[in-house]
Residue, then its C-alpha position, 0 to 999 in steps of 0.5 A: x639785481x642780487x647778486x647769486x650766491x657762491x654757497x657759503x661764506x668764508x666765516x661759515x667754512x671756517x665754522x664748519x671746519x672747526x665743528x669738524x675738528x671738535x667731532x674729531x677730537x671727540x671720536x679719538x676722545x670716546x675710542x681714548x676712553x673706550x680703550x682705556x676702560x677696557x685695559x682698566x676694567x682688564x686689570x681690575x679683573x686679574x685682582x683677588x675678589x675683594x679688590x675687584x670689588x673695590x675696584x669696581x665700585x670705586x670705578x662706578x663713584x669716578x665714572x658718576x662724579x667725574x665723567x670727564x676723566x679718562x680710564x687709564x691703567x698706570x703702573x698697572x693699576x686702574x687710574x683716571x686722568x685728565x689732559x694727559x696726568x693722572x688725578x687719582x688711582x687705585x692700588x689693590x693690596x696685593x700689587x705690593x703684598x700690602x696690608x690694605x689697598x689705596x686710594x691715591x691723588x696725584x698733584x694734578x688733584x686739587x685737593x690743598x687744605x692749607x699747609x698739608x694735606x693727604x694724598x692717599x688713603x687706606x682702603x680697608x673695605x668700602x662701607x657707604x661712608x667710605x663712598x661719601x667720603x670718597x664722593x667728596x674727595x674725587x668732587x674736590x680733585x676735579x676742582x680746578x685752579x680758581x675753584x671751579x669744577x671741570 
């Protein structure tokens, strides 16, 4: 005689619960995201009209070529962060009264070329090469130790 069902098997709950966990994790990571475009694109709005249209279209390039950043402000300024550290941010001229505004990578970019490389750069306006090269270095900081992307 077959023995009846009891319903699931251990290794089945447990499946179940670890999909749950990961649902979890993946709301809080949504509302995480949702909140901090919010405050950033809430920033961007209290800049002078030529930064926030840098600032918005250099949000619109991150968004495409890195979803999996999350929005944040630092310091004020719109940022994008994975696991918690800041990969890249903007600083409008204004914030500092400086002659251009920025576009900044924290160690957490991978972008290393040899001995030395550059980490911010002068934003004087956002011509299409601009995007290209701007495309490039957010692909590049995405990279992650041993090459690949994340």
């Amino acid at each position: 005689m077959a023995s009846k069902s009891n319903g699931f098997t251990a290794a089945e709950q447990a499946a179940m619960k670890e999909r749950a966990r990961e649902l979890k994790a993946e709301a809080k990571t949504g509302k995480q995201k949702a909140e901090g475009e919010a405050e950033l694109l809430a920033k961007v709005a209290e800049m002078p009209a030529a930064e926030q249209q840098m600032a918005r279209r250099l949000h619109a390039i991150v968004s495409t070529v890195a979803p999996s950043l999350l929005p944040k402000t630092w310091y004020g300024m719109p940022a994008y962060a994975r696991d918690g550290k800041v990969v890249l941010f903007f600083q409008g001229a204004s914030k500092f009264g400086a002659r251009y505004s920025t576009l900044g990578f924290n160690d957490t970019a991978m972008l290393d070329d040899g001995p030395m490389w550059a980490t911010a750069y002068a934003l004087a306006e956002l011509t299409p090469e601009v995007e290209k090269k701007i495309t490039a270095l957010v692909k590049k900081a995405m990279r992650v130790r041993g090459g690949s992307l994340q």
